[in-house]
N, C-alpha and C positions, 0 to 999 in steps of 0.2 A: 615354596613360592608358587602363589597363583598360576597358571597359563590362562591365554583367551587364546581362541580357536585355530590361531596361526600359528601357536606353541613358540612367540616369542619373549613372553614373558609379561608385557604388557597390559597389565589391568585396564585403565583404560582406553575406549575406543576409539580408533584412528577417525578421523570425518574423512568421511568421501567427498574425494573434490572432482567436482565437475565442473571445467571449465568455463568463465565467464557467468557461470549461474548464480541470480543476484535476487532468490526465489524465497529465499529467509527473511532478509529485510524486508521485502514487499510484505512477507506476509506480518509483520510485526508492525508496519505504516498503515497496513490496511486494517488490521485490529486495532489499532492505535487510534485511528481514525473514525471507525463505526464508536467508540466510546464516545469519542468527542463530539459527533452529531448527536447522540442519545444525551449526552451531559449540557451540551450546548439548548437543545430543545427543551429538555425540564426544567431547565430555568430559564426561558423565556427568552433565551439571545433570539436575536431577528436574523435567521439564517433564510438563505436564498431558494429556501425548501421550503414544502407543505411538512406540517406532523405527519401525517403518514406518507409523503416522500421520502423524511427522515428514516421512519423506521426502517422503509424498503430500501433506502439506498446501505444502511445501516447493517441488515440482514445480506444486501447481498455481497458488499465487501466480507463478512465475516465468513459467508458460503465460499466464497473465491479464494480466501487464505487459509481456511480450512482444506481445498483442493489443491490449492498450489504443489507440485512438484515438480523435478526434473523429469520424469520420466512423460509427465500431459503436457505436450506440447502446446495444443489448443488452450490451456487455461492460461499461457502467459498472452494470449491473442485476447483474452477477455481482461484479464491485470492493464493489457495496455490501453483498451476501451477505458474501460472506469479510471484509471490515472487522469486519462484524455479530457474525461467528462469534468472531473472532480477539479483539474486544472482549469480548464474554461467556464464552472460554474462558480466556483468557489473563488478562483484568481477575478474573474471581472468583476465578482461582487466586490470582492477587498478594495480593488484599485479604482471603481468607481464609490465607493463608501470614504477613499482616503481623501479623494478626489474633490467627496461634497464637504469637506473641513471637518468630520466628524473625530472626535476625541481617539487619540489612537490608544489609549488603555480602556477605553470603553469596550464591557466584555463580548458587545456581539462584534465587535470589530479583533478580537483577539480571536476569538474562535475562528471566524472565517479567514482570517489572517492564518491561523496556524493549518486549518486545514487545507488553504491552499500550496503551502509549502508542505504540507505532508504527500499531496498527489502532486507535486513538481519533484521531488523526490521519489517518490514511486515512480514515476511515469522516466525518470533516467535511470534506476534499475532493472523495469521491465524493459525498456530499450534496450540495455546491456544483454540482460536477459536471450532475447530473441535474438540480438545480434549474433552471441557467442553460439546460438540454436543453425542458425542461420549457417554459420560459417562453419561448423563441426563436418567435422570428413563423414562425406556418405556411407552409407558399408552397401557391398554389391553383391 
């Protein structure tokens, strides 16, 4: 029978938990996300961005979820920036686009729609996030 390094027996690998850290999901809304603007832009949806706003905002989610861990505290400081942002640019767009009677299966109103529910969900993981950061016992 196999052993892994604790000589418990156990093939596979325990996940380390760390408290309150909600640093996985974000980083799978923030990929999730840079697609949708990239997918959204090549066909034409009418998002609340330049093309190459798209790309940069695009690039730097995916730089951000590529960094994401528990141990850089500062990058859940920047996850909660771009939730922030992603929420207030993306959320006014939808509910002022809903607002002006526009077709709600109409795909630029899907897109923007989904991507502000993607950064209103991120931006309550990255809260969790720093909360649990926040509140972790100091070491002296």
């Amino acid at each position: 029978m196999p052993f892994d390094a604790d000589g418990t027996g156990d093939i596979m690998p325990h996940k380390r938990s760390t408290p309150h850290y909600h640093g996985d999901e974000v980083r799978v809304m923030f990929v999730i996300a840079a697609v949708i603007i990239i997918l959204a832009q090549s066909t034409g949806a009418d998002l609340p961005l330049s093309t190459f706003g798209s790309v940069v905002a695009s690039a730097a989610l995916v730089i951000a979820a590529g960094i994401t861990s528990p141990r850089l505290v500062k990058i859940h400081w920047v996850n909660a920036l771009f939730a922030v942002l992603g929420t207030l640019i993306f959320g006014t767009s939808a509910v002022g686009t809903y607002r002006e009677g526009v077709n709600v299966f109409d795909s630029s109103f899907v897109y923007v729609e989904a991507l502000a529910l993607l950064a209103l969900v991120s931006l309550y993981f990255t809260t969790r996030t720093l909360r649990g950061i926040l509140l972790r016992p100091r070491l002296k």
